[in-house]
mmCIF file of the N, C-alpha and C atoms, coordinates in Angstrom:
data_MODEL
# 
_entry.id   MODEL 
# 
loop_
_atom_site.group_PDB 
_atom_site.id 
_atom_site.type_symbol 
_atom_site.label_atom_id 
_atom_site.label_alt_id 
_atom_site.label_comp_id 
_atom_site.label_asym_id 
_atom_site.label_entity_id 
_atom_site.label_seq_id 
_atom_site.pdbx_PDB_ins_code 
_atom_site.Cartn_x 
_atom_site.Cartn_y 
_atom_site.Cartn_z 
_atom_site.occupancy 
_atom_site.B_iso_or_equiv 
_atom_site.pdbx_formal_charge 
_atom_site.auth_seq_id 
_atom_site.auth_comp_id 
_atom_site.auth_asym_id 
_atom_site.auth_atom_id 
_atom_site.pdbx_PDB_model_num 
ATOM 1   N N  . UNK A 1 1  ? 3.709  -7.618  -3.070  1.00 0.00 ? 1  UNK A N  1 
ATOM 2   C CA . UNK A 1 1  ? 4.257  -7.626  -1.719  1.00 0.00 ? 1  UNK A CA 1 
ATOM 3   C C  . UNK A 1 1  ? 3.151  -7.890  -0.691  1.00 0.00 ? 1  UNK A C  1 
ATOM 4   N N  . UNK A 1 2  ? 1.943  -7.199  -0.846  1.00 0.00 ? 2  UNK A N  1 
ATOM 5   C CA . UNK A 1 2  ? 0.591  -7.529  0.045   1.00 0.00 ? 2  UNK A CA 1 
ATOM 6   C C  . UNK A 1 2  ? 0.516  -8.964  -0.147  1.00 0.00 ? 2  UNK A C  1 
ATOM 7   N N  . UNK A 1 3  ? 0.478  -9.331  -0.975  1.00 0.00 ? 3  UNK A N  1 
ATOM 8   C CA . UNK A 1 3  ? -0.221 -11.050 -1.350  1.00 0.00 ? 3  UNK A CA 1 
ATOM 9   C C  . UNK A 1 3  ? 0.851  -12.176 -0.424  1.00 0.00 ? 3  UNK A C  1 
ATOM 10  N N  . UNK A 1 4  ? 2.091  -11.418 -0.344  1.00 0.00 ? 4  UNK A N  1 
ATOM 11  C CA . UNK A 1 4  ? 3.023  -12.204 0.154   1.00 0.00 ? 4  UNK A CA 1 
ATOM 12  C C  . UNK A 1 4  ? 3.024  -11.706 1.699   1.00 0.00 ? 4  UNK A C  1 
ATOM 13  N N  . UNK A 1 5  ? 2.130  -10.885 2.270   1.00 0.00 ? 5  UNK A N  1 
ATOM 14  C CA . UNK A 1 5  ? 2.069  -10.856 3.822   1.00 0.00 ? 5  UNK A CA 1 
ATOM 15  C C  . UNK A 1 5  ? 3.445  -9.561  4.015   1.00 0.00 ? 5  UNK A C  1 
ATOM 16  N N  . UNK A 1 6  ? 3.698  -9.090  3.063   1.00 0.00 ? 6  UNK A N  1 
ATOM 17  C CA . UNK A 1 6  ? 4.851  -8.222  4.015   1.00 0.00 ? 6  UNK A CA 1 
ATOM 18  C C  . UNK A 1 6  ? 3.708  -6.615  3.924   1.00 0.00 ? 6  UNK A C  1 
ATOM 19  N N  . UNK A 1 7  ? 4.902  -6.307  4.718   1.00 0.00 ? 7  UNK A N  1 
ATOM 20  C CA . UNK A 1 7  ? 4.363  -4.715  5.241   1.00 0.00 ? 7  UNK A CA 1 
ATOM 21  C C  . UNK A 1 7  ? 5.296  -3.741  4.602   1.00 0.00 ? 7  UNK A C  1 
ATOM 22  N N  . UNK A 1 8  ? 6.233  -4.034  3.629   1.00 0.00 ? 8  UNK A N  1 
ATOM 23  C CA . UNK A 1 8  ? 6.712  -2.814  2.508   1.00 0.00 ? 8  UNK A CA 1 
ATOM 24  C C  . UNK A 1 8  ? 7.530  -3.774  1.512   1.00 0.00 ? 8  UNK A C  1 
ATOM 25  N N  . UNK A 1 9  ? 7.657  -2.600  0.786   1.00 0.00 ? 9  UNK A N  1 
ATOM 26  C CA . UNK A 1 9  ? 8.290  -2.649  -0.732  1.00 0.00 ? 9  UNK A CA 1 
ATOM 27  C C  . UNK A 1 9  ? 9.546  -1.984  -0.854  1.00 0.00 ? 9  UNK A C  1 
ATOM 28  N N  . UNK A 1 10 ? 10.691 -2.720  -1.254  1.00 0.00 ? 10 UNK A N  1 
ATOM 29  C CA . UNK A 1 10 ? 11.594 -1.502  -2.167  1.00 0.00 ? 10 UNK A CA 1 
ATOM 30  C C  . UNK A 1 10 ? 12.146 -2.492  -3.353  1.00 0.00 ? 10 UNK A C  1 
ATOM 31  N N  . UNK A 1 11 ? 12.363 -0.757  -3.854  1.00 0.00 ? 11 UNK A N  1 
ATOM 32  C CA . UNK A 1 11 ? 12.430 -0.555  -5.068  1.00 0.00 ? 11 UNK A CA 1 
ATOM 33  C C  . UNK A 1 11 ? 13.576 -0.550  -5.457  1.00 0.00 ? 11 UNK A C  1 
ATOM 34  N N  . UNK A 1 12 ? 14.485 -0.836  -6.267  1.00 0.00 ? 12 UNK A N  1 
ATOM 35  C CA . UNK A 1 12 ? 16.016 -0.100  -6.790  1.00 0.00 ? 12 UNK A CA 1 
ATOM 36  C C  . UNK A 1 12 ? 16.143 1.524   -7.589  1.00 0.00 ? 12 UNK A C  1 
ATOM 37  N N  . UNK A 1 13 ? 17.234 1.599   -7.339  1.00 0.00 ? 13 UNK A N  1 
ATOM 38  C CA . UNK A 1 13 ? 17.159 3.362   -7.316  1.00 0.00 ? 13 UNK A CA 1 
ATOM 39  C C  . UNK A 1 13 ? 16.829 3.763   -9.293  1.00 0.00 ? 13 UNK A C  1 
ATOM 40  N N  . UNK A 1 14 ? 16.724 2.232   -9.991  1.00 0.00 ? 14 UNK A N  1 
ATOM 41  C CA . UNK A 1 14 ? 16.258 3.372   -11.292 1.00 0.00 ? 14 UNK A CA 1 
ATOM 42  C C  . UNK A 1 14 ? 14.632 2.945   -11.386 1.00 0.00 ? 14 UNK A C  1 
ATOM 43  N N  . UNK A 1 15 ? 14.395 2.376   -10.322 1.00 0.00 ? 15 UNK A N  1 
ATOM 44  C CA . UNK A 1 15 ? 12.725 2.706   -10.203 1.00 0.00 ? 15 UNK A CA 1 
ATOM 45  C C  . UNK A 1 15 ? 12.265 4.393   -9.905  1.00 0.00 ? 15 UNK A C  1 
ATOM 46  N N  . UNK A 1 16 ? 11.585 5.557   -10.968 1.00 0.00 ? 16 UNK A N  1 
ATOM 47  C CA . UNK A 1 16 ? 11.378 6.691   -10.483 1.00 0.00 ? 16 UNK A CA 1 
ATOM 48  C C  . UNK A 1 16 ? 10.126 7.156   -9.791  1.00 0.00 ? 16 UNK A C  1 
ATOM 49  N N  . UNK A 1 17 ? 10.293 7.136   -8.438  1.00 0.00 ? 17 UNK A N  1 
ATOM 50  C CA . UNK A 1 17 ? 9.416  7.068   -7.354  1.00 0.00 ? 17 UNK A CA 1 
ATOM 51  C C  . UNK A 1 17 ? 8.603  8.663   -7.360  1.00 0.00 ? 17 UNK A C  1 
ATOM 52  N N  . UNK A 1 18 ? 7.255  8.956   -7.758  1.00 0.00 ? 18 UNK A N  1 
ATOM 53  C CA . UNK A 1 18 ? 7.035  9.879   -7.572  1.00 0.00 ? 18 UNK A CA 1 
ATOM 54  C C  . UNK A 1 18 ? 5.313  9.794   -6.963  1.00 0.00 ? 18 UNK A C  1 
ATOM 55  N N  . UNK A 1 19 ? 4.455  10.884  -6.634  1.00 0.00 ? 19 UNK A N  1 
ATOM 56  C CA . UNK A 1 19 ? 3.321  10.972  -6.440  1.00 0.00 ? 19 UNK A CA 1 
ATOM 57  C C  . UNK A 1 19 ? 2.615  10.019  -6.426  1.00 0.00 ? 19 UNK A C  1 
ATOM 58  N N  . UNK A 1 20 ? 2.176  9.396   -7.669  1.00 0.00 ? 20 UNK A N  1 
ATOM 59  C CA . UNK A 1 20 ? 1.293  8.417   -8.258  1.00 0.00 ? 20 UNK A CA 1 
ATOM 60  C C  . UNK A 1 20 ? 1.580  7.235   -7.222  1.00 0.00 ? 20 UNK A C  1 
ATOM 61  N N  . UNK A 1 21 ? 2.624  7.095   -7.664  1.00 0.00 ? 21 UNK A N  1 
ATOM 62  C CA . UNK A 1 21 ? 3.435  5.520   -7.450  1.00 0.00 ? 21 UNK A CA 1 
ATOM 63  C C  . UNK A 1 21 ? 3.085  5.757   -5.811  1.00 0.00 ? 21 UNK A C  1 
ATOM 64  N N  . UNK A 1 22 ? 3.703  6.239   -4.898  1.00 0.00 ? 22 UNK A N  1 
ATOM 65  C CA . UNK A 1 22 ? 3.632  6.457   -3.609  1.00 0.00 ? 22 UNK A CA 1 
ATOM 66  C C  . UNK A 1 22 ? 1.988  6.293   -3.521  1.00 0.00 ? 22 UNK A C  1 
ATOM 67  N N  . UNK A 1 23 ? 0.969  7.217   -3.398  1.00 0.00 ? 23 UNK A N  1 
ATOM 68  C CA . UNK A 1 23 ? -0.060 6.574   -3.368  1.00 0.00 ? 23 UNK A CA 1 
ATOM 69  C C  . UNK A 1 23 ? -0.591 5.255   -3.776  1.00 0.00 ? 23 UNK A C  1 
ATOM 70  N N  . UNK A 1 24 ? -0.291 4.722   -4.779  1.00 0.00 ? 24 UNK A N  1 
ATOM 71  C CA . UNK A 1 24 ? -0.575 3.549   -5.069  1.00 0.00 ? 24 UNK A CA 1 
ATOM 72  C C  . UNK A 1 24 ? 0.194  2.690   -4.259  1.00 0.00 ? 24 UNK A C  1 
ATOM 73  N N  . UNK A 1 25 ? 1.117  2.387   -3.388  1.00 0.00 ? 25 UNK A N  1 
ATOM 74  C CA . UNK A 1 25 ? 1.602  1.437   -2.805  1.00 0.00 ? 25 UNK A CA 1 
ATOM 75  C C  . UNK A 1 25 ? 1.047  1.827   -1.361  1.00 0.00 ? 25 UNK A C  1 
ATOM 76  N N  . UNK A 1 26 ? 0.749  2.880   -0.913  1.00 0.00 ? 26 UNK A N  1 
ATOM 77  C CA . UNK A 1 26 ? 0.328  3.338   0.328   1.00 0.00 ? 26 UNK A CA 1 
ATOM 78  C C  . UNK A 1 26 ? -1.297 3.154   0.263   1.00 0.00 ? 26 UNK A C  1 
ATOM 79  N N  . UNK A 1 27 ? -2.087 3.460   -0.729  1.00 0.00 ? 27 UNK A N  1 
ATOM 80  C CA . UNK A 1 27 ? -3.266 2.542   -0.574  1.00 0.00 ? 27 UNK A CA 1 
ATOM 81  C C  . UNK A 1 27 ? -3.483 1.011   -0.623  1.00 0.00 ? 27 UNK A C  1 
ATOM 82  N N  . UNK A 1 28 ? -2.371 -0.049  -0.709  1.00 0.00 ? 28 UNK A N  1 
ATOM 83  C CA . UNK A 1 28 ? -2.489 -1.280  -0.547  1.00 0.00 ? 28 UNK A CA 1 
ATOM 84  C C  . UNK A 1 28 ? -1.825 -1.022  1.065   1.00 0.00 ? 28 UNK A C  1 
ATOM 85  N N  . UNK A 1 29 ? -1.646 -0.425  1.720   1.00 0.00 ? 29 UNK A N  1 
ATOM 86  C CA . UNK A 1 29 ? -1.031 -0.534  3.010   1.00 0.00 ? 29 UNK A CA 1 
ATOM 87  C C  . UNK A 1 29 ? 0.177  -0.638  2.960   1.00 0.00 ? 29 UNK A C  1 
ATOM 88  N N  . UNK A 1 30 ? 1.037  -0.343  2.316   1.00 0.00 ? 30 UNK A N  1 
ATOM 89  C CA . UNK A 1 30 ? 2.645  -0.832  2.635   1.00 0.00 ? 30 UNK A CA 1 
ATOM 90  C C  . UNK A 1 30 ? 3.380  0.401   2.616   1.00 0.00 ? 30 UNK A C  1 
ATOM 91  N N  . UNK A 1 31 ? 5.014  0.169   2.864   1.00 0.00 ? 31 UNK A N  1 
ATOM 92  C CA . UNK A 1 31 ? 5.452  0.906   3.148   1.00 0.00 ? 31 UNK A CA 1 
ATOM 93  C C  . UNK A 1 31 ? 6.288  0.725   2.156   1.00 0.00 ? 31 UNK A C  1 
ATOM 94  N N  . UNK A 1 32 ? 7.160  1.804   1.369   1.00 0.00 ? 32 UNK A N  1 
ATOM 95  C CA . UNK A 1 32 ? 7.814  2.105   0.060   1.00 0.00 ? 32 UNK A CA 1 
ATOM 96  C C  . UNK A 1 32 ? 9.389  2.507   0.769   1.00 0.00 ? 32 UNK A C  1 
ATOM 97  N N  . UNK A 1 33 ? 10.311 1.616   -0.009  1.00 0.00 ? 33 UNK A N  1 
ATOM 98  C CA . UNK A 1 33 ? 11.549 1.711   0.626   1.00 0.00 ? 33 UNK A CA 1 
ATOM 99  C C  . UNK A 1 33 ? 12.556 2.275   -0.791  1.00 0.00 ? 33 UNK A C  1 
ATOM 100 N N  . UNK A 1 34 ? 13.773 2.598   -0.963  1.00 0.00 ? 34 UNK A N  1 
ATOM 101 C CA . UNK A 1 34 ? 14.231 2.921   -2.233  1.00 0.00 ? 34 UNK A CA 1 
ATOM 102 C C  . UNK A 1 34 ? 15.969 2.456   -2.180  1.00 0.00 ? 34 UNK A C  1 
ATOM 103 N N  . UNK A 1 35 ? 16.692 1.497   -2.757  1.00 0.00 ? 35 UNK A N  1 
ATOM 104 C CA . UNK A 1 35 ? 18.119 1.327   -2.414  1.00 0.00 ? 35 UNK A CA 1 
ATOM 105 C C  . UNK A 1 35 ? 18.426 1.532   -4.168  1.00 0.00 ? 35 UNK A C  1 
ATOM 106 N N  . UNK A 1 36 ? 19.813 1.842   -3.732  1.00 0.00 ? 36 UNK A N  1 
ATOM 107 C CA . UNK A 1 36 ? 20.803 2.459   -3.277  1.00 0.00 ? 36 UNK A CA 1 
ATOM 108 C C  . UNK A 1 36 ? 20.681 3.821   -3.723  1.00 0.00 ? 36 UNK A C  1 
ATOM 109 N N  . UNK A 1 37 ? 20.390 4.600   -2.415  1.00 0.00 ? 37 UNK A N  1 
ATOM 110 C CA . UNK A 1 37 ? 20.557 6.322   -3.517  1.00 0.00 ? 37 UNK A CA 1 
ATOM 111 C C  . UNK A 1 37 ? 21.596 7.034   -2.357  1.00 0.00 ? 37 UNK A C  1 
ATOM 112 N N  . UNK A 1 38 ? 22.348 7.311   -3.226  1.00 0.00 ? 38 UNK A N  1 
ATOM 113 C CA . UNK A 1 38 ? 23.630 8.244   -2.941  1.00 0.00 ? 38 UNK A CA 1 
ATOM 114 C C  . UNK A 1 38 ? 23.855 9.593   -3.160  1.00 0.00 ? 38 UNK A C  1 
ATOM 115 N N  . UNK A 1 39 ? 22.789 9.942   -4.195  1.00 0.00 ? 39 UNK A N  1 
ATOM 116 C CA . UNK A 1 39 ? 22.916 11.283  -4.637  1.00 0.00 ? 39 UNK A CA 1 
ATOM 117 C C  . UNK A 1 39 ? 22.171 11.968  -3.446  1.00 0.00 ? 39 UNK A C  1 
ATOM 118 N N  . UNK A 1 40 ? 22.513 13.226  -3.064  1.00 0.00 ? 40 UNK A N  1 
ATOM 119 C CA . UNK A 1 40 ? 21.950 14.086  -1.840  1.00 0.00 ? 40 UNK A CA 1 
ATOM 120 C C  . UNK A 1 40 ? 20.674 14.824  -2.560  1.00 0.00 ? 40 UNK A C  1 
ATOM 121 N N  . UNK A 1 41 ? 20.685 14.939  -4.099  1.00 0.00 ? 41 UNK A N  1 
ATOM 122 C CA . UNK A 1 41 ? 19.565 15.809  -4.090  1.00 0.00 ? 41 UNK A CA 1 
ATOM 123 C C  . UNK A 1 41 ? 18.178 14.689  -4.291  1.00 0.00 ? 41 UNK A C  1 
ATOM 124 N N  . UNK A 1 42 ? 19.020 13.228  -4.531  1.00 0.00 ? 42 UNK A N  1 
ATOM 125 C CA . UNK A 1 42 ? 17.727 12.439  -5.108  1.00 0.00 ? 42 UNK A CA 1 
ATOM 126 C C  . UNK A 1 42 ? 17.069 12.391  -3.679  1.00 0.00 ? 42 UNK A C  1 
ATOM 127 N N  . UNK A 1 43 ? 18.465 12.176  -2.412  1.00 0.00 ? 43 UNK A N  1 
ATOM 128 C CA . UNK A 1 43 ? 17.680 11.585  -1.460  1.00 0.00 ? 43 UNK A CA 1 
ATOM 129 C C  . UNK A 1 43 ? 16.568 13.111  -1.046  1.00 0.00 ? 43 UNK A C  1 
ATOM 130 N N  . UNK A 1 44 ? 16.917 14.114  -1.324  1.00 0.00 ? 44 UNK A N  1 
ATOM 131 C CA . UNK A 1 44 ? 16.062 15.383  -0.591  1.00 0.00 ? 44 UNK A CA 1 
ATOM 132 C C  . UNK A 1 44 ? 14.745 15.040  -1.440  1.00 0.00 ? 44 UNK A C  1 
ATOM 133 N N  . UNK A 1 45 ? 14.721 14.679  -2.325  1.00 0.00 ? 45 UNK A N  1 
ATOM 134 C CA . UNK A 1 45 ? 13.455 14.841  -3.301  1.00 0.00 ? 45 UNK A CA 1 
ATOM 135 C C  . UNK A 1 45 ? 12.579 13.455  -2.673  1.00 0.00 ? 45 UNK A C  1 
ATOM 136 N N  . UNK A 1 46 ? 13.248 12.678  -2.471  1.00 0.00 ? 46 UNK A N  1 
ATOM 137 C CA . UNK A 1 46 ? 12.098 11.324  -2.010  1.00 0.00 ? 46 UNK A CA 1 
ATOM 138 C C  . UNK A 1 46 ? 12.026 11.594  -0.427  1.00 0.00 ? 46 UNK A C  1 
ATOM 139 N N  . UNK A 1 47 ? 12.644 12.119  0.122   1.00 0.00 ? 47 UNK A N  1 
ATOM 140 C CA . UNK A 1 47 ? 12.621 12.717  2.113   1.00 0.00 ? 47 UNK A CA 1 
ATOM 141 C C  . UNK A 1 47 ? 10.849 13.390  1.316   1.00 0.00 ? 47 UNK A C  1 
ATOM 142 N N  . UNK A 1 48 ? 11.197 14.600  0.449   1.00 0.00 ? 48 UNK A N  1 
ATOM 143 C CA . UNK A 1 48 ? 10.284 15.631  0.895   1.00 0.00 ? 48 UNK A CA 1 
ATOM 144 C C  . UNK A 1 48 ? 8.920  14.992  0.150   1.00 0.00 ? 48 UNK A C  1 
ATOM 145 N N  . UNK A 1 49 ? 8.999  14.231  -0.686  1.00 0.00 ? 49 UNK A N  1 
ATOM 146 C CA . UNK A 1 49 ? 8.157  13.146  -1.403  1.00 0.00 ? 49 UNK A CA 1 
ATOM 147 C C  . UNK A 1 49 ? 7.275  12.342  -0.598  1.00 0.00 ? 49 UNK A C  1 
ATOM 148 N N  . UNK A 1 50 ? 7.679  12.171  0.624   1.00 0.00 ? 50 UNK A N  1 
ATOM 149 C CA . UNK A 1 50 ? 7.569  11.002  1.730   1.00 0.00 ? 50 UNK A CA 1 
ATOM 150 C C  . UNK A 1 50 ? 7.426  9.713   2.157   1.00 0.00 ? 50 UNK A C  1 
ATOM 151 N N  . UNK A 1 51 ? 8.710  9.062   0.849   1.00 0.00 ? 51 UNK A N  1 
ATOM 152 C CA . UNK A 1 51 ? 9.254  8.233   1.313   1.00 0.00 ? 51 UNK A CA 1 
ATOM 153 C C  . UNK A 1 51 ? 9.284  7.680   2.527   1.00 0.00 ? 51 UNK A C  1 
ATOM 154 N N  . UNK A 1 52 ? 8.948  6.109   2.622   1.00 0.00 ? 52 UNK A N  1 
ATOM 155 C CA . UNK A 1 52 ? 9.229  5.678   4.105   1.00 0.00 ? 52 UNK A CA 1 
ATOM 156 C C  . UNK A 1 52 ? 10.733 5.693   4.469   1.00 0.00 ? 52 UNK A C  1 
ATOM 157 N N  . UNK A 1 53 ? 11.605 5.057   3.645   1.00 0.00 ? 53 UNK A N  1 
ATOM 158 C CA . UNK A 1 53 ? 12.770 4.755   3.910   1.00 0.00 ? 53 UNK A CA 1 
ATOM 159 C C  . UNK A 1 53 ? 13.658 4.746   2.746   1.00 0.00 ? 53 UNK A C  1 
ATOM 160 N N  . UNK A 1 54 ? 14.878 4.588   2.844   1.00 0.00 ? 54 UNK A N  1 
ATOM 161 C CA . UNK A 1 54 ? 16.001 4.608   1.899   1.00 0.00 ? 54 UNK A CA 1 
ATOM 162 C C  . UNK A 1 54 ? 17.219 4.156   2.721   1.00 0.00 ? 54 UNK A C  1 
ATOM 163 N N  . UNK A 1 55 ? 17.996 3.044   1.572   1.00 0.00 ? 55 UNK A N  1 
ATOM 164 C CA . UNK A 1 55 ? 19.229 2.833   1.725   1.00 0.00 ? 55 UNK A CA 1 
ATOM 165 C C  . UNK A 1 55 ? 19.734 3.414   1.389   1.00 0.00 ? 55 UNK A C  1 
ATOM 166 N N  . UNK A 1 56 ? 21.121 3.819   1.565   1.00 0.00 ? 56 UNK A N  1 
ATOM 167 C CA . UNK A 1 56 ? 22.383 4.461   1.181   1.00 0.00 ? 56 UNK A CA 1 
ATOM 168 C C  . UNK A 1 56 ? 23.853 4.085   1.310   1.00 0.00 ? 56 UNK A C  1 
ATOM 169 N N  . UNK A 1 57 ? 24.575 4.376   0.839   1.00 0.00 ? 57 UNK A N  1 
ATOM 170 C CA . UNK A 1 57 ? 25.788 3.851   1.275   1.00 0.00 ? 57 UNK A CA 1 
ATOM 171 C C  . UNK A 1 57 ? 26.738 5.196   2.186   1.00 0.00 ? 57 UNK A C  1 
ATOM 172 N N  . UNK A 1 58 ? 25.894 6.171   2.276   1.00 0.00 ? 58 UNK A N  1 
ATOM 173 C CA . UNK A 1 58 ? 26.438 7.564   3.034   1.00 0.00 ? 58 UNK A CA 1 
ATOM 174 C C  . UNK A 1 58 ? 24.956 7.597   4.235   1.00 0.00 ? 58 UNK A C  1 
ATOM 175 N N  . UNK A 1 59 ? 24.896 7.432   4.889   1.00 0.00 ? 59 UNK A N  1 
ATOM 176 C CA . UNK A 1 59 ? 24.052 7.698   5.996   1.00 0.00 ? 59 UNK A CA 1 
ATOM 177 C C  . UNK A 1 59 ? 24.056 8.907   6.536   1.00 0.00 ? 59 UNK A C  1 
ATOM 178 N N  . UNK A 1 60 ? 25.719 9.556   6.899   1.00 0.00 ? 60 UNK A N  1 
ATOM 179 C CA . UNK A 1 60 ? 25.518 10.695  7.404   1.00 0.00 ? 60 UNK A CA 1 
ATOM 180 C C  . UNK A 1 60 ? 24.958 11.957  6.617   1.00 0.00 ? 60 UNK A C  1 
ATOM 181 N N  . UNK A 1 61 ? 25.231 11.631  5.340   1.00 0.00 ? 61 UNK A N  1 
ATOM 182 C CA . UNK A 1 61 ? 24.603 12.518  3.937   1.00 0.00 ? 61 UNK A CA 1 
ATOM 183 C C  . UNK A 1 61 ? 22.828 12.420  4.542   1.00 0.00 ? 61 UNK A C  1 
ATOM 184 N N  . UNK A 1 62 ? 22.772 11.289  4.682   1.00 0.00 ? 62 UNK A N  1 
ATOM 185 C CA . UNK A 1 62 ? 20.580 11.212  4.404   1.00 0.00 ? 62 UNK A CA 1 
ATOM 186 C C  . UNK A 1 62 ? 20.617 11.954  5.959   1.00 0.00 ? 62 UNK A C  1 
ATOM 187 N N  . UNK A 1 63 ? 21.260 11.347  6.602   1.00 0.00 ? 63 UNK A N  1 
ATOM 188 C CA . UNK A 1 63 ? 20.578 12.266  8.529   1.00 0.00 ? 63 UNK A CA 1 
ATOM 189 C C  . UNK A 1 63 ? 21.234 13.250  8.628   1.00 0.00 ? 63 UNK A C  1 
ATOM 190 N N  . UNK A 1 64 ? 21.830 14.058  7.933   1.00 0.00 ? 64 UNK A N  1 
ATOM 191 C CA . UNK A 1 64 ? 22.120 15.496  7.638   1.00 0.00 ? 64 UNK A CA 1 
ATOM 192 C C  . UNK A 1 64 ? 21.009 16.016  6.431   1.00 0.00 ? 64 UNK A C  1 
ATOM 193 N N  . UNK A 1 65 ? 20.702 15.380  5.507   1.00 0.00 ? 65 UNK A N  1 
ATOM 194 C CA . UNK A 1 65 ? 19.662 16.237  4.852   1.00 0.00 ? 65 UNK A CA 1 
ATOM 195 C C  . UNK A 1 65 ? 17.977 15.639  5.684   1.00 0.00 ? 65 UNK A C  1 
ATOM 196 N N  . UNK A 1 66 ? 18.166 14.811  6.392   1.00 0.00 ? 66 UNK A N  1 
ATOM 197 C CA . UNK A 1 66 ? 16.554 14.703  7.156   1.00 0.00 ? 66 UNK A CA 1 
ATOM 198 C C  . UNK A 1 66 ? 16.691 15.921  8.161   1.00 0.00 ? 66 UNK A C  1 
ATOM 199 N N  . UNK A 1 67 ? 17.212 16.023  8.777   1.00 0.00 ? 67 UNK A N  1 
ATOM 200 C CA . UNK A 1 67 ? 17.196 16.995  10.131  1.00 0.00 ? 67 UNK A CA 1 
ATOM 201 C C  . UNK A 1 67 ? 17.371 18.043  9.372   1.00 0.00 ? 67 UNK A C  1 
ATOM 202 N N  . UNK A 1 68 ? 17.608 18.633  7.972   1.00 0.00 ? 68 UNK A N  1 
ATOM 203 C CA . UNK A 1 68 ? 17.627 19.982  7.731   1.00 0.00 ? 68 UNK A CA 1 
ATOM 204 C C  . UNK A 1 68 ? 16.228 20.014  6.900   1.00 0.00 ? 68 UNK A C  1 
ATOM 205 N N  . UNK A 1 69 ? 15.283 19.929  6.682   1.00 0.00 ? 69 UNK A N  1 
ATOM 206 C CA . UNK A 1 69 ? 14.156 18.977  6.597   1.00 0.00 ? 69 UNK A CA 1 
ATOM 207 C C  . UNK A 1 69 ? 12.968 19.727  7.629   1.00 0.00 ? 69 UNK A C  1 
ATOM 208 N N  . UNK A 1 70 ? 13.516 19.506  9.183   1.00 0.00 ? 70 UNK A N  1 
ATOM 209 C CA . UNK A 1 70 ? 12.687 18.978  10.262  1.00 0.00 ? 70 UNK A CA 1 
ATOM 210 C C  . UNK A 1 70 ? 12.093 20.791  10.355  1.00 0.00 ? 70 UNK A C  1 
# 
């Protein structure tokens, strides 16, 4: 994704995004995105992980578990 000039990455949701991986894409500079996650506990685990972003197909699910979060 660096080589190609962008400023993030995503992943599909059976990519399993944890520690490692997040540092390693955040020391090339980019930003780590994750589609489609629907499940509320996956999305709490990559929120508290610190994930840049995530698609969903429930939005009010992810900005109800970000603001309980804050």
């Amino acid at each position: 994704a660096k080589n190609a000039g962008c400023f993030a990455m995503g992943v599909g949701r059976l990519t399993k995004i944890n520690t490692k991986f997040l540092k390693r894409v955040r020391k090339e500079g980019l930003e780590l995105w994750q589609y489609t996650i629907n499940d509320p506990k996956e999305m709490k685990r990559l929120m508290v992980l610190g994930l840049d972003g995530l698609i969903t197909n429930y939005p009010d699910v992810g900005l109800e578990i970000k603001d309980s979060l804050r």
